[in-house]
N, C-alpha and C positions, 0 to 999 in steps of 0.2 A: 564794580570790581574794586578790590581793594586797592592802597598804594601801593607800589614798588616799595617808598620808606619803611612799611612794614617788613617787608623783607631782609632788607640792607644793611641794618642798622650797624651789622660788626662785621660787614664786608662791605664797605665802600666803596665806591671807585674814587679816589682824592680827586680827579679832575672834574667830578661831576658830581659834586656836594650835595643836589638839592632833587633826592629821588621821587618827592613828594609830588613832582611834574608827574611823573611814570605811573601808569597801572600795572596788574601782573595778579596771576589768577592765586599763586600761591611762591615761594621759593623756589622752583623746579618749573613754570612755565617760563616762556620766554618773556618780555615786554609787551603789553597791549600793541605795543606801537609798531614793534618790531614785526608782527602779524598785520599789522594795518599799510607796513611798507613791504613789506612781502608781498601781500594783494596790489598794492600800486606796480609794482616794480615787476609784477608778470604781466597786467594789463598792460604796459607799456612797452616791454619786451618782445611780448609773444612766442612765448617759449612751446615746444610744442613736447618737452618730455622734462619734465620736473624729477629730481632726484633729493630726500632730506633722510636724513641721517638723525634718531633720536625724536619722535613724532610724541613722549610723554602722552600726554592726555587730548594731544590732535588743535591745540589753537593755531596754530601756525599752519598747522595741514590742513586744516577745514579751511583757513582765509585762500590760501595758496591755490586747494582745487577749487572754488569759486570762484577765484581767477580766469583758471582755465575753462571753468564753463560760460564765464561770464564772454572771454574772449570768443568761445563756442568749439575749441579743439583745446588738444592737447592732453595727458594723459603723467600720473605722478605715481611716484612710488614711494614710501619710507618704512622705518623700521621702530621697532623695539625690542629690548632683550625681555619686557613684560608681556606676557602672555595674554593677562587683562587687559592690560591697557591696549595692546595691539587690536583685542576685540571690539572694547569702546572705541576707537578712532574709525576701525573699519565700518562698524554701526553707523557712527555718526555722516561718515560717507555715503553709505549706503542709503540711508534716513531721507537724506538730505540731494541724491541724484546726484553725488558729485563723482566728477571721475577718482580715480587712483586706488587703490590699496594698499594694505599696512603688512607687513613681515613681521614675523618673530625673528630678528637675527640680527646682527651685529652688524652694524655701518660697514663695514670693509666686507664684508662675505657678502650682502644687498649687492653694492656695487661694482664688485667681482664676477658677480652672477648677471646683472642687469644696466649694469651702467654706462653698456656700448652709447656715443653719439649724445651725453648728454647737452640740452640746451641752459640748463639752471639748476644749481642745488644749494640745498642749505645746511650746512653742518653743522649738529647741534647735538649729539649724542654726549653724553653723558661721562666718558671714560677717557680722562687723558693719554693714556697708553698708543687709542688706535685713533686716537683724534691724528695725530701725524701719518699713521697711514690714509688714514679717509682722507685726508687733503691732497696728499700724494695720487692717490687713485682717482681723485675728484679731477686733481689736473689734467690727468690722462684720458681720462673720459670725455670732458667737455670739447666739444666743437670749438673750432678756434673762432674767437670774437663771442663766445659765452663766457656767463658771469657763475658765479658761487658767491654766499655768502657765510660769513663763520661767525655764529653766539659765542658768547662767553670771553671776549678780546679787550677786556679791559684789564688795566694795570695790576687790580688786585685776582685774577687768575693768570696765576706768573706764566705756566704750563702752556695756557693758551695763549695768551696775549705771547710769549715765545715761538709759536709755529705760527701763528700771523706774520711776525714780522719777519720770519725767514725765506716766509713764502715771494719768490722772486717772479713776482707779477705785478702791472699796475695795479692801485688798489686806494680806496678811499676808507675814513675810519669812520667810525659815529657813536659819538661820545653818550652814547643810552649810559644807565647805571651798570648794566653789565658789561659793554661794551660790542661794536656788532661792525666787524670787518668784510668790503664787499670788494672780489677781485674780478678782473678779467683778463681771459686767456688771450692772449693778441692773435691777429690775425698771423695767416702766414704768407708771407711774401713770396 
């Protein structure tokens, strides 16, 4: 798999200089790594309804449901506004025995539709505009003491790394080259 540096070269994240560490399939998937902690981070969780937002070419979705079969329950949804590509992900699902399916449609109408009681999601779609909705609905969804995570939060996407840090939940950062923000809903008292 190629470097991350390949990609970066004239969008940096300044606090994270040295992207040569990173892999990444092309410019538009997420971080090898960031798919290799998505599969940690359900095996450890035990989420039992996965929600992502933005599935491109299915790296992240393919780790994520091998999570959940790996765990032996659970079930995942996500999306694309690509036709194609929603087809390849579902394939590779399918291929592969793994739970979940892919939509054609847009992060906020998926979640509108499906996102009662989520235990985990990953926001990653594409389109500044409803990336602030999808968080906002992501909120609402998630069961209290569930987590989300948010691609694209590093310094140099001002847009996102903006609705990360407005988002008024605990939450830890991780300085990948694109940047990758993890929040949790608090319980409720």
């Amino acid at each position: 798999m190629p470097s991350e540096d390949n990609f970066t070269k004239h969008n940096r994240n300044r606090y994270c200089p040295d992207a040569s560490a990173w892999q990444t399939r092309d410019e538009q998937s997420a971080e090898q790594e960031v798919s290799d902690f998505a599969y940690a981070l359900i095996r450890l969780i035990k989420p039992e309804f996965v929600i992502e937002t933005g599935c491109y070419l299915g790296d992240s979705t393919y780790a994520m449901a091998s999570a959940l079969k790996d765990n032996g329950f659970g079930d995942l949804i996500s999306c694309d506004i690509n036709q194609e590509r929603v087809d390849i992900v579902n394939k590779r699902l399918k291929d592969n025995n793994l739970p979940g399916e892919v939509y054609c449609m847009k992060g906020v109408d998926m979640i509108r539709q499906h996102g009662l009681a989520a235990d985990f999601g990953f926001v990653d779609s594409g389109n500044e505009d409803s990336r602030d909705e999808e968080v906002d609905l992501m909120i609402m969804n998630l069961a209290p003491g569930k987590m989300f995570m948010m691609h694209d939060t590093g310094p140099q996407f001002t847009g996102f790394s903006e609705i990360a840090d407005i988002v008024d939940l605990p939450k830890v950062y991780f300085n990948t080259p694109r940047g990758l923000t993890l929040f949790m809903k608090p319980f409720v008292n």
